[in-house]
ZADO-1210 file (C-alpha; in nm, 4 decimals, padded with zeros to 6 digits):
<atoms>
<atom x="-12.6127" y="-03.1555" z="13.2192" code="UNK" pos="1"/>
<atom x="-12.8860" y="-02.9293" z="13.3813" code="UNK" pos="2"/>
<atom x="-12.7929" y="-02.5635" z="13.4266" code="UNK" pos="3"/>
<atom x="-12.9685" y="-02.3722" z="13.7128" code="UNK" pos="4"/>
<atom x="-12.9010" y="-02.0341" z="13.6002" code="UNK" pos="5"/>
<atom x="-12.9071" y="-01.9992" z="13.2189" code="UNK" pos="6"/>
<atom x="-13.2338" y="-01.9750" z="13.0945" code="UNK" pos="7"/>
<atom x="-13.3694" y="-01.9086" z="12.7136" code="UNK" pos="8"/>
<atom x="-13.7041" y="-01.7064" z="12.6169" code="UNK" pos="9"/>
<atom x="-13.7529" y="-01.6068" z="12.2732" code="UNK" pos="10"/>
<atom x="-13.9062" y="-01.3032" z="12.4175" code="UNK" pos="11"/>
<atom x="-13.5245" y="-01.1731" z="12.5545" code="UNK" pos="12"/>
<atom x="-13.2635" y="-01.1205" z="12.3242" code="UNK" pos="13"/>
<atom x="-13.4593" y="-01.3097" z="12.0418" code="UNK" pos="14"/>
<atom x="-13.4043" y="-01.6224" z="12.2644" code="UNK" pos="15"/>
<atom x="-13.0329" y="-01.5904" z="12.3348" code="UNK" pos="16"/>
<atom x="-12.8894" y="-01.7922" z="12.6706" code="UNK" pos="17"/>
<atom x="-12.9235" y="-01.5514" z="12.9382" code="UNK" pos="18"/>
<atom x="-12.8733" y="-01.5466" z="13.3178" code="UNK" pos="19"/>
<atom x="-13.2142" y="-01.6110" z="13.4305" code="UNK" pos="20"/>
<atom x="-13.3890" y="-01.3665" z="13.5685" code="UNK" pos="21"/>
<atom x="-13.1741" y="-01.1256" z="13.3959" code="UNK" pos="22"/>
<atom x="-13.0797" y="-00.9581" z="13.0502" code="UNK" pos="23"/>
<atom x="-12.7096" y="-01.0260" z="13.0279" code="UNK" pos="24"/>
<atom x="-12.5964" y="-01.2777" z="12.7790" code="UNK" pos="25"/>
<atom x="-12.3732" y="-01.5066" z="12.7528" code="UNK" pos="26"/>
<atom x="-12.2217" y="-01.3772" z="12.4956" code="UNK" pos="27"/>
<atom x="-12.1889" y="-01.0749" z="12.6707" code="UNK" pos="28"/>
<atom x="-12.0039" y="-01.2376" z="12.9776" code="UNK" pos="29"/>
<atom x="-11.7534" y="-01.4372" z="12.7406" code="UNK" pos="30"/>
<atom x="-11.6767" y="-01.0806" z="12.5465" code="UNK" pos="31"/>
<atom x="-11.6041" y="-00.9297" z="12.8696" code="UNK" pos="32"/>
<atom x="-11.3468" y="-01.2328" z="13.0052" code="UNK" pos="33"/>
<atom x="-11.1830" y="-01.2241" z="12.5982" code="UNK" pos="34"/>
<atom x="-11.1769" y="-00.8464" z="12.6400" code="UNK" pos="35"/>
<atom x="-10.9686" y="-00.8833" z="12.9775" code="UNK" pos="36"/>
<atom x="-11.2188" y="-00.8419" z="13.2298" code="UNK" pos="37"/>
<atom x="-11.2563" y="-01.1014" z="13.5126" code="UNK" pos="38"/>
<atom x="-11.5114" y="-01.2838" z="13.6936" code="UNK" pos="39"/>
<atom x="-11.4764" y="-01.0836" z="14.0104" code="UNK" pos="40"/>
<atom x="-11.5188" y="-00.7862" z="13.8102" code="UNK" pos="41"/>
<atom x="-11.7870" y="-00.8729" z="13.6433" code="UNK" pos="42"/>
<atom x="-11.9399" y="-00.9535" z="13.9883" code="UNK" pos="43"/>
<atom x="-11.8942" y="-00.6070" z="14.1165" code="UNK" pos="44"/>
<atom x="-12.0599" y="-00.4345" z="13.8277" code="UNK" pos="45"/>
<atom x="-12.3524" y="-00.6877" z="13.8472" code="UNK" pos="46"/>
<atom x="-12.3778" y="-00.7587" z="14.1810" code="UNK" pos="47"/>
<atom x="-12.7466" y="-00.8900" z="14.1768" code="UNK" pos="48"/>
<atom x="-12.6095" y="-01.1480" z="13.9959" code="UNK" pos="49"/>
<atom x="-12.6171" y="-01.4713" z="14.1969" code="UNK" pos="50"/>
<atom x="-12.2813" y="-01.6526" z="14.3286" code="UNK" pos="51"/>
<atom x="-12.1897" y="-01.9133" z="14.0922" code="UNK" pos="52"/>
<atom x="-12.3897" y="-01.7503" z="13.7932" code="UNK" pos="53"/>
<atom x="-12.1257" y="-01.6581" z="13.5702" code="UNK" pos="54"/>
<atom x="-11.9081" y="-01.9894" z="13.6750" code="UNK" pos="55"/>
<atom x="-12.1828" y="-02.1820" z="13.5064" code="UNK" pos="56"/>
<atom x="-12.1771" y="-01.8964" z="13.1823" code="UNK" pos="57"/>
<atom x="-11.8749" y="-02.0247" z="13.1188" code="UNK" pos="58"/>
<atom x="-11.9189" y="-02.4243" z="13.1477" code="UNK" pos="59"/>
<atom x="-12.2204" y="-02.3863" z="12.9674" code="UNK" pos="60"/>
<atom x="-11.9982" y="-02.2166" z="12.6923" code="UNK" pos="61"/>
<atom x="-11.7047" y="-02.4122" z="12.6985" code="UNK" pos="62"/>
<atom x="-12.0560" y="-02.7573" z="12.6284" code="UNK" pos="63"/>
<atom x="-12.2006" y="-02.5600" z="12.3475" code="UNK" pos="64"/>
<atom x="-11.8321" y="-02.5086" z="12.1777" code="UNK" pos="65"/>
<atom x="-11.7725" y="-02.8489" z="12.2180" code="UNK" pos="66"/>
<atom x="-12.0468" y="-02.9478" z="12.0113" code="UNK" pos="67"/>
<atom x="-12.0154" y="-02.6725" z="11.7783" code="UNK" pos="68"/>
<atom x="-11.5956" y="-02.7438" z="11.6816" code="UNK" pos="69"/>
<atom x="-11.7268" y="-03.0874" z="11.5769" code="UNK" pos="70"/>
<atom x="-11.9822" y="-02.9422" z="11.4057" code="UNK" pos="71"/>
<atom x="-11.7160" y="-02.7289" z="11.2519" code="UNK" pos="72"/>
<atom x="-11.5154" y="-03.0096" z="11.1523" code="UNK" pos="73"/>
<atom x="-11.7417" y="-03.2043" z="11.0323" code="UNK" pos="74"/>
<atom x="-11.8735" y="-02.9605" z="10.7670" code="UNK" pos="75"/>
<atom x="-11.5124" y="-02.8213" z="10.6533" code="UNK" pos="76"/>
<atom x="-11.3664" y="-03.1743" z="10.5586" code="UNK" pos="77"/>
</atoms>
């Protein structure tokens, strides 16, 4: 699956996925939705953040923890 808006550079954040052209993580945007926040809020404190940007944060997380619970799994049995 191709993802227009998260982009990596080892040069921002040590390489971390980010919202391109930006410096917010995604990390950062999944603490702020576990720490109660919401994605409209999180669109009025970043508003140069494109429409759809954080939408894709969070299917791009919800891939990578897909791979990582079998990963998970796999190494605890």
């Amino acid at each position: 699956m191709a993802f227009q808006f998260i982009y990596f550079n080892e040069k921002i954040l040590g390489g971390k996925p980010i919202i391109k052209d930006s410096r917010i993580s995604v990390e950062f945007i999944m603490e702020w939705l576990a720490s109660g926040g919401t994605v409209e809020s999180f669109y009025k404190e970043y508003d140069y953040l494109p429409k759809g940007s954080v939408e894709e944060d969070i299917l791009y997380a919800a891939q990578f923890t897909k791979n990582e619970i079998l990963i998970e799994e796999h190494i605890s049995k």
